[in-house]
C-alpha positions in Angstrom: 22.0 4.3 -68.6 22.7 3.9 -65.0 21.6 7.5 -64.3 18.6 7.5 -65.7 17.5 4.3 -63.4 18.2 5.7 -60.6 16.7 9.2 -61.2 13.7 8.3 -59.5 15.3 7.5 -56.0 18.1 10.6 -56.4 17.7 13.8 -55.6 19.0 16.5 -58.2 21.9 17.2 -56.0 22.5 13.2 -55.7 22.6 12.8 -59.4 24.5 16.0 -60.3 27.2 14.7 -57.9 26.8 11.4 -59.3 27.6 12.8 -62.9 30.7 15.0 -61.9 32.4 12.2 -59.9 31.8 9.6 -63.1 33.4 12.8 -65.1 36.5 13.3 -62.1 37.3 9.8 -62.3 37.6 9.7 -65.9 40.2 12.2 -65.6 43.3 10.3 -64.5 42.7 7.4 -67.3 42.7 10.3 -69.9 46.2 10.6 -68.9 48.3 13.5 -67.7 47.2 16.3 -70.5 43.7 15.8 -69.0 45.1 16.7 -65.6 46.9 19.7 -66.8 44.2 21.1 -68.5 42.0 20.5 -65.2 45.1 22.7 -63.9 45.5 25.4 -65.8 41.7 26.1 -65.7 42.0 26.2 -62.1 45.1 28.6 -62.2 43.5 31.2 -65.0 40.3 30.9 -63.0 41.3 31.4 -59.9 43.9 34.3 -60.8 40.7 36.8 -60.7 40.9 36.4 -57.0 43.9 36.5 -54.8 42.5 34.3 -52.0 41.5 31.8 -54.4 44.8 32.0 -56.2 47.0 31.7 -53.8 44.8 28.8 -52.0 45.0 26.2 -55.2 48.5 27.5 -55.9 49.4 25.7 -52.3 47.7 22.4 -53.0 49.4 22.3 -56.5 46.0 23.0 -58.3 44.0 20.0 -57.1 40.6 19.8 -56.9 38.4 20.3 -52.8 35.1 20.3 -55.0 35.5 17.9 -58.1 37.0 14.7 -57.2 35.6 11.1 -57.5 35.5 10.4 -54.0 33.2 9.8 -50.9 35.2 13.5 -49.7 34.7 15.4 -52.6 31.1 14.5 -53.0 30.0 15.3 -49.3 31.7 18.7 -50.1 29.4 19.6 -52.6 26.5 18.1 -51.5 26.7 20.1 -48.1 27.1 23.1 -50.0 24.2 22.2 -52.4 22.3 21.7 -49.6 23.5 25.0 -47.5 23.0 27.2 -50.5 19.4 25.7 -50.6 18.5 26.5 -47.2 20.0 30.3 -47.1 16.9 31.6 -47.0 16.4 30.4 -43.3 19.2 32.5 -42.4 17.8 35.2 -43.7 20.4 35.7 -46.6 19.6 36.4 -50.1 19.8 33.0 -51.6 19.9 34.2 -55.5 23.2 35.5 -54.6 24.6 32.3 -54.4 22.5 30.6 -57.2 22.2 27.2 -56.4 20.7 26.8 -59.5 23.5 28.1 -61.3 25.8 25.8 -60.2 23.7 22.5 -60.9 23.6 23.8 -64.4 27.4 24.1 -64.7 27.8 20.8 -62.9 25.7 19.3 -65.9 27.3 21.3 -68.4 30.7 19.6 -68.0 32.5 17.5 -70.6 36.1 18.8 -70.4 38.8 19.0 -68.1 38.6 22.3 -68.5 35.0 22.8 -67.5 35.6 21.2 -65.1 38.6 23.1 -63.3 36.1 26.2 -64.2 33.4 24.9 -62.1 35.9 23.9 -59.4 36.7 27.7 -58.8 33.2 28.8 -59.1 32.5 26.6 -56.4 34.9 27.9 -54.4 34.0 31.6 -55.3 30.3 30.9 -54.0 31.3 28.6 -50.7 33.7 31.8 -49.5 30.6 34.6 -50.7 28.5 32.4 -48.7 30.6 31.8 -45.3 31.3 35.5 -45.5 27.5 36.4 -45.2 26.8 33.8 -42.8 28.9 34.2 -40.5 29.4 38.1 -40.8 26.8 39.6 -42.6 25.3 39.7 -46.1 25.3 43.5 -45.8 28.5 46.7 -44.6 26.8 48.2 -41.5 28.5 51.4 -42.1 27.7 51.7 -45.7 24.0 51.3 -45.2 23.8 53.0 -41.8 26.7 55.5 -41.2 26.1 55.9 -37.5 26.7 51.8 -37.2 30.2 52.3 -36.3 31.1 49.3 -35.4 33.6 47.0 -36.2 32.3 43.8 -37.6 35.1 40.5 -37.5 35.8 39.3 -40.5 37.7 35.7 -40.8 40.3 35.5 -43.1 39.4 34.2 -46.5 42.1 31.5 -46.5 41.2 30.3 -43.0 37.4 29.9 -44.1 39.3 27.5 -47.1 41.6 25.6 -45.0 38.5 25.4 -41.9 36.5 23.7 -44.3 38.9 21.3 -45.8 39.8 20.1 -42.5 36.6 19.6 -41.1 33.3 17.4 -41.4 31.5 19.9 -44.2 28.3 19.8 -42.8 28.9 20.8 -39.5 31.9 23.2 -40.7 29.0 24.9 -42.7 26.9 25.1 -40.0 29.3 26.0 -37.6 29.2 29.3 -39.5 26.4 30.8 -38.4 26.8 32.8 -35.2 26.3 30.5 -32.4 24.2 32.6 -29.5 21.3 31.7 -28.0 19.9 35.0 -29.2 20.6 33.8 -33.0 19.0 30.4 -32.8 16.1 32.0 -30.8 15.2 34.5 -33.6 15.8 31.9 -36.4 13.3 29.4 -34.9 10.6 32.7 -34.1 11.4 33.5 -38.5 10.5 30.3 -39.5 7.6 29.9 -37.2 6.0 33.6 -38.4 6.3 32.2 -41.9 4.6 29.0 -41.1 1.9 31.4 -40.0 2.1 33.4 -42.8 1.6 30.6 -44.9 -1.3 29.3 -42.9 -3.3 32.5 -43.5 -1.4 35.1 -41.0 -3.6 36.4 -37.5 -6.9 36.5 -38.9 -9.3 39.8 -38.7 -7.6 42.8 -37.9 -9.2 44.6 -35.0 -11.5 47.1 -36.1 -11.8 49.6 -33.0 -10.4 52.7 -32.2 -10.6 51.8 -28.4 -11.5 49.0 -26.1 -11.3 48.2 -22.6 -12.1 45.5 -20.0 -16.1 45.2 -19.8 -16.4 45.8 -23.6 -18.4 43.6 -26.1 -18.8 43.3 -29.6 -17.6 42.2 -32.7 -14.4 44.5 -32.2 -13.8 42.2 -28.4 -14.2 39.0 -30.3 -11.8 40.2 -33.3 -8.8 41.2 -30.8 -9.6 38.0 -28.5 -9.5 35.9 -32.1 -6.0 37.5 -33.2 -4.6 37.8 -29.9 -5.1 33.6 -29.6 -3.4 33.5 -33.1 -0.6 35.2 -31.7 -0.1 33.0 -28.9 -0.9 35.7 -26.3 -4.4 34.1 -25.1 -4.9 30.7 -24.9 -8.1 28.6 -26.6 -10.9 30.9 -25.3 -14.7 31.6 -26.2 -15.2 34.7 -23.9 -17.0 37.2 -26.0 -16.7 40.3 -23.3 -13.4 41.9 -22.6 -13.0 40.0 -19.7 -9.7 39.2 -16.8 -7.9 36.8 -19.5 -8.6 39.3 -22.3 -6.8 42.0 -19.8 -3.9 39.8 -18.9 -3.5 39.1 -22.9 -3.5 42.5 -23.9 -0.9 43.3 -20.9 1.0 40.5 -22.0 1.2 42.2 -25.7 2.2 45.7 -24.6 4.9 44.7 -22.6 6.7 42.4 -25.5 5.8 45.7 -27.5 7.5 48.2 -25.1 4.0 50.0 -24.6 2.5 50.6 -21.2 0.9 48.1 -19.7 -2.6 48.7 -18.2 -4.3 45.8 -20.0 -6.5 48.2 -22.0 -6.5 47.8 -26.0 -6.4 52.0 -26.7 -5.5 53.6 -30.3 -1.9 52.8 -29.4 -2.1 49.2 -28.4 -4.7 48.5 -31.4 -2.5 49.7 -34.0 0.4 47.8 -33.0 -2.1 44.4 -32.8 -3.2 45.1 -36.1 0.6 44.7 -37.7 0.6 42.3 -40.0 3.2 39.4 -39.9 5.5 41.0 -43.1 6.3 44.0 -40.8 7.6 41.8 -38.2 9.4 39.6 -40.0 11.5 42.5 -41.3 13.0 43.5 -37.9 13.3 39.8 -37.1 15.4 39.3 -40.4 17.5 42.8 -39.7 17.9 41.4 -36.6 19.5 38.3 -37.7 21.7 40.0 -39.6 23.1 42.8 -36.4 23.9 39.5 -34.9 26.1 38.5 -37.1 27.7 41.8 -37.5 28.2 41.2 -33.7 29.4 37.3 -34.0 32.3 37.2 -31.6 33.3 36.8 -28.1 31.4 39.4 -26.4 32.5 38.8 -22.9 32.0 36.3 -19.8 30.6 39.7 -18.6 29.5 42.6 -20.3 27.3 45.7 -20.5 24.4 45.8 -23.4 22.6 48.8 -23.5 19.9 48.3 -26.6 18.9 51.4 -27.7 15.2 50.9 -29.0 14.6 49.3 -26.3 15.6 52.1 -23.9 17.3 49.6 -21.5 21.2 49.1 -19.5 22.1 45.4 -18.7 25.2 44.0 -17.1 25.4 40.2 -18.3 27.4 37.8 -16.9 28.2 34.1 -18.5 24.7 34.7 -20.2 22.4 36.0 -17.1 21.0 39.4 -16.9 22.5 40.5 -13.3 21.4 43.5 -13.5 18.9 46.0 -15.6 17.8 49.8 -15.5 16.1 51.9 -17.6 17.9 54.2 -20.0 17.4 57.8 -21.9 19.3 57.8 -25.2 19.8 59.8 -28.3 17.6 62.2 -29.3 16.2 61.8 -32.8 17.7 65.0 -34.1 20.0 64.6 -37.2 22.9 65.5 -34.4 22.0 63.7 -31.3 21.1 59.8 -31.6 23.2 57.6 -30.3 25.6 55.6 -31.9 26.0 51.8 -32.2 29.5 50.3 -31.6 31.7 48.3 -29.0 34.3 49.7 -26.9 35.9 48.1 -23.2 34.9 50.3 -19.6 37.7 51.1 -17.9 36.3 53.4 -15.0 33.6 55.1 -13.4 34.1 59.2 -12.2 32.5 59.8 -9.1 30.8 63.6 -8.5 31.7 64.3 -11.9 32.7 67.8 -13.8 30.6 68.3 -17.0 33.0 69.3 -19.9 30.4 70.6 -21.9 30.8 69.1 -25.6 32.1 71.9 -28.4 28.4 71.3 -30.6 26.8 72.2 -27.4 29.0 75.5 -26.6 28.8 77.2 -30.2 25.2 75.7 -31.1 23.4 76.4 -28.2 25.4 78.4 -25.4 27.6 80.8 -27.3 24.1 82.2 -29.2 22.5 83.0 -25.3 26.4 84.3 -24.0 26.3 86.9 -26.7 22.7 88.3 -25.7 23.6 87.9 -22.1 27.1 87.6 -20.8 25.4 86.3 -17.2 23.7 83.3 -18.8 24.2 79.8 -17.9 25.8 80.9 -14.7 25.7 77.6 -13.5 28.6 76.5 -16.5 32.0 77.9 -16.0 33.7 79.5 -19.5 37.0 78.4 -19.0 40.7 79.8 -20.7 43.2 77.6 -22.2 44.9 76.9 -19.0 41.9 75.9 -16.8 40.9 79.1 -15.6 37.2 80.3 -15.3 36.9 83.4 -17.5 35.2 86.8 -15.9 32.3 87.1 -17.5 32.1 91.2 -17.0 35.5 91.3 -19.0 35.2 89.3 -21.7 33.0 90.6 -24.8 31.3 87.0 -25.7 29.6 89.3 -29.0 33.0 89.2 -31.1 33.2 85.4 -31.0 31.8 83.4 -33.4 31.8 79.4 -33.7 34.7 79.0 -35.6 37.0 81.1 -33.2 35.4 81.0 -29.9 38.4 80.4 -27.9 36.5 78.9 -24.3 35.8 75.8 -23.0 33.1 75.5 -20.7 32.7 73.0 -17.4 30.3 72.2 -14.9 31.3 71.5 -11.4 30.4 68.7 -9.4 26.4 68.9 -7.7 23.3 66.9 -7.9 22.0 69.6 -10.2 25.2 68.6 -13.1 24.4 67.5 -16.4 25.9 63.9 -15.8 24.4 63.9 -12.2 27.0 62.1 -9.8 28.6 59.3 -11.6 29.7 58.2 -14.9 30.6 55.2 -16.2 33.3 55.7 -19.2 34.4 54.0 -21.9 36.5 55.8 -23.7 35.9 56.4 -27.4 36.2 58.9 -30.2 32.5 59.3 -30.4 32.2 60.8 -26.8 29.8 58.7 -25.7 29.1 57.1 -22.1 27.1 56.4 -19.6 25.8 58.3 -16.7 23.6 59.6 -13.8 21.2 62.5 -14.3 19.1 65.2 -12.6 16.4 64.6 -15.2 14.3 61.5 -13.5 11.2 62.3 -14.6 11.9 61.3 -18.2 12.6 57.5 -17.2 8.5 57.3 -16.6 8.3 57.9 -20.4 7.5 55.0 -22.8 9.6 56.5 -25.6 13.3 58.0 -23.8 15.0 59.3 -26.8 16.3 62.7 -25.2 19.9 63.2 -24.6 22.5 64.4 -26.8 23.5 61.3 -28.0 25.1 59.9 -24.0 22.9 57.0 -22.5 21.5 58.0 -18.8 20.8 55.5 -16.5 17.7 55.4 -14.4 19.5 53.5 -11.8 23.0 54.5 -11.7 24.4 54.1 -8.3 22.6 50.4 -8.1 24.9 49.8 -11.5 28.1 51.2 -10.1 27.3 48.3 -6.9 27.3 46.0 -9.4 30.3 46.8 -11.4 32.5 47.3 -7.9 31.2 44.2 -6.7 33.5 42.3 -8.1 36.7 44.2 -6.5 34.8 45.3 -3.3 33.3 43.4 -0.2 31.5 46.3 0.6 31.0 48.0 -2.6 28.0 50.2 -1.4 29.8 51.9 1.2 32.9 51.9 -0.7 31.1 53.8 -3.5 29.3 56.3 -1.0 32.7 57.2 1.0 33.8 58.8 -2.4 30.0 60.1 -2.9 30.0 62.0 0.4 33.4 64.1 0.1 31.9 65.9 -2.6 35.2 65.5 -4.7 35.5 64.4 -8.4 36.8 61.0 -8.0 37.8 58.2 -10.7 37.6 54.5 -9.8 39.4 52.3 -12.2 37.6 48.5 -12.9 40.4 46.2 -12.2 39.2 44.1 -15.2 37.6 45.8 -18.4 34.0 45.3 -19.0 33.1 45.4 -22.4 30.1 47.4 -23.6 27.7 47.0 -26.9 25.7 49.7 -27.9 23.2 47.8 -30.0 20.1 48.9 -32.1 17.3 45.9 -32.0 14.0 46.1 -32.9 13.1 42.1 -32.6 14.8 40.4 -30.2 14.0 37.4 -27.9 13.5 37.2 -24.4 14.9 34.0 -21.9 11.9 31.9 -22.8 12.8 32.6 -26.4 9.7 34.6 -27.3 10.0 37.9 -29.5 9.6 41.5 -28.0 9.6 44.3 -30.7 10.4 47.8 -30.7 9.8 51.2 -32.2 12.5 51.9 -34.6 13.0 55.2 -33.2 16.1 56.2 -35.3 14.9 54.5 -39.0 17.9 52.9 -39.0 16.1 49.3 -39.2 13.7 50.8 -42.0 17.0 51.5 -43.9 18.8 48.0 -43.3 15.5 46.3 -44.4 15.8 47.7 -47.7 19.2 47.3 -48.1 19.0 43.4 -47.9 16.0 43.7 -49.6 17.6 45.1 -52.3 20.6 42.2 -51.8 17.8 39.4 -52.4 16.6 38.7 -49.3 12.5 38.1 -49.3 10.3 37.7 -46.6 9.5 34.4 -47.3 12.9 33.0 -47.7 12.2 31.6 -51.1 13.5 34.3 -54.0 12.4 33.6 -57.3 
């Protein structure tokens, strides 16, 4: 039999295709109740699913999958191939069974199996663009403070797209294409190369070293830190300058301070194994396709973990500060969706938030009607309440009928700019009295707003676009003491993201404390979907 020659040059694909296309062309010499049986297996199979339905119902039943020709048999040899190589996405391959589908293609010997495994293929193509290029995984039912919105193509376009296009690179096409994506793909692979090669060698078994040390414990973290790709090729066995600049090197891609000295801190975080970074690096890849769409030519990214503000523009970082986010409270971290900035309010009023008022101020106004003197309680109509007349003791949280503002000072809650975007979540960024906290390594303080470290530098960078001067621009409005808003002329989108891996402009991977354990949570959610570490699921 022709098949069974050729079996040793084929691939399983190859002859699988081979088979269905011998079985395809056999259809139209079996004359037209061979054809209608093909059809009606199409239309009762696809009926389960409207897209799918409606799709064939269009094209008058006829086959994209299980034709004859050249076409047909690309088709399903790119999405043999792509089902294969899920795994280096990240996605969990047994969903799609590749396997599965092989058999079927075997199993045929009717028109009527036939039209079955046409929809089936179909069924697993449109599963498989889905997670690809939005997400194998529902942010918000994994994480409910993931609020944000992920784009989802139309099932019916993903059918026509492919049909129209080269099916390889349509498949491809429908992964997220950022430089951020591809970076973090390449680092997965290469950590499971290293995996597979035996990992970083000897973990580091110190409590504390530090330039000037010897010792077995110098030459284990100068053995690992090589393996990591921190130090290069090096047979120093004191902790000498290029053991410093190595270490230094590791604490800053790890968020940690960096004095170049291996403490408790620094040690721990060297002795992770690969496994627990691959996890963020896969979560990773998956919040990026959640957020696969236009983001803007420029645009604001504030990354939470990473306790940073950026304003992008066409892909360059023009400007970065340090941030104070969420506090880890059950009430206070900060949220992670996408909204537009419309304006900045200059010499801001504080309208303190209604948690805050009954939670923590209403408790100190009934022991004290004098407290927090520096916050108006304000009436319906805007007026500040007399404190001696009003009888704070008979309010509870439920009917305490105040609202309560802080004027405009350097001493204000938001300090002396805000940069808003508005949103039901009442969340934006802004200025703050509080600098000290931007010296800490870990800035997860506030009640869920992001403060900038570096706010008025931020709002010169924003204005520079509709200002020749936007420095003194900004400081006229400063300097009369006056709440002021300053619309942007053009929108700047903002993300507030959550990543724990990502990659920095040479490509290489920083990591991050996952401060919220919101990664921790995502991790086990696609690792209950399928998706393995390896990227090989048995």
């Amino acid at each position: 039999m022709v098949l069974t020659g050729l079996a040793g040059r084929m691939s399983k694909a190859a002859l699988f295709a081979l088979a269905l296309g011998a079985a395809a062309m056999s259809l139209p010499q079996a004359g037209v109740a061979q054809v209608t049986a093909f059809k009606q297996a199409v239309a009762e199979t696809g009926a389960r699913d409207d897209a799918i339905a409606k799709f064939y119902r269009q094209q008058d039943f006829e086959g994209i999958w299980t034709g004859g020709d050249d076409l047909h048999r690309q088709r399903r040899s790119a999405l043999l191939d792509a089902l294969r190589r899920a795994g280096d996405h990240g996605l969990p391959v047994a969903r799609y069974d590749a396997d599965k589908l092989e058999r079927q293609m075997a199993a045929v010997h009717s028109p009527r199996d036939l039209g079955q495994l046409e929809v089936e293929m179909t069924r697993v193509y449109l599963m498989y663009a889905r997670d690809l290029q939005s997400g194998a995984l529902v942010p918000s039912k994994v994480v409910s403070a993931i609020k944000r919105e992920v784009s989802y193509t139309d099932r019916a376009e993903l059918l026509r797209g492919f049909v129209q296009g080269p099916p390889a690179s349509y498949l491809r096409n429908l992964a997220p294409r950022t430089i951020e994506y591809g970076a973090l793909m390449k680092q997965k692979l290469m950590l499971q190369e290293q995996l597979a090669r035996g990992g970083w060698g000897t973990t580091v078994n110190a409590t504390s070293l530090k330039p000037g040390s010897s010792g077995p414990g110098v030459i284990s973290l100068r053995n690992r830190l090589m393996r990591m790709g921190y130090l290069p090729r090096s047979n120093a066995r004191t902790y000498d300058a290029g053991l410093t600049a190595a270490v230094s090197a590791f604490q800053k891609a790890h968020g940690l301070e960096q004095d170049g000295v291996a403490g408790a801190g620094t040690i721990a975080q060297i002795n992770e194994g690969i496994e627990s970074r691959l996890k963020p690096v896969l979560v990773a890849m998956e919040r990026e396709r959640w957020l696969n769409h236009e983001r803007g030519a420029r645009h604001i990214l504030v990354n939470i973990p990473d306790f940073t503000a950026k304003i992008i523009d066409n892909g360059r970082i023009t400007f970065e500060t340090r941030s104070v986010v969420g506090a880890t409270r059950e009430d206070r971290p900060t949220p992670e969706f996408s909204d537009v900035m419309s304006h900045m309010v200059i010499n801001p009023s504080w309208y303190v938030p209604r948690s805050i008022i009954v939670n923590e101020y209403l408790p100190a106004l009934r022991s004290n009607p004098n407290a927090v003197r520096h916050i108006d309680v304000v009436d319906r109509r805007g007026r500040t309440v007399n404190r001696a007349s009003a009888n704070f003791g008979r309010y509870t949280a439920r009917n305490f009928p105040y609202s309560m503002r802080q004027p405009p000072s350097r001493s204000n809650a938001l300090g002396l700019v805000k940069f808003m975007f508005p949103n039901k979540y009442n969340i934006y960024l802004h200025d703050t009295p509080s600098k000290s906290l931007f010296s800490r390594e870990v800035r997860a303080f506030s009640h869920g707003c992001v403060r900038l470290n570096d706010p008025f530098d931020f709002a010169y960078t924003l204005l520079a676009k509709q200002e020749s001067d936007p420095e003194a621009f900004f400081q006229r409005q400063l300097r009369t003491g006056r709440e002021s808003r300053v619309n942007l002329e053009t929108g700047v989108p903002v993300h507030l993201i959550y990543r724990t891996a990502y990659t920095d402009a040479r490509g290489n991977l920083n990591f991050r404390r996952d401060i919220y354990g919101r990664d921790a949570q995502i991790w086990d959610a696609l690792q209950k979907a399928g998706v393995a570490l390896t990227g090989v699921q048995g």
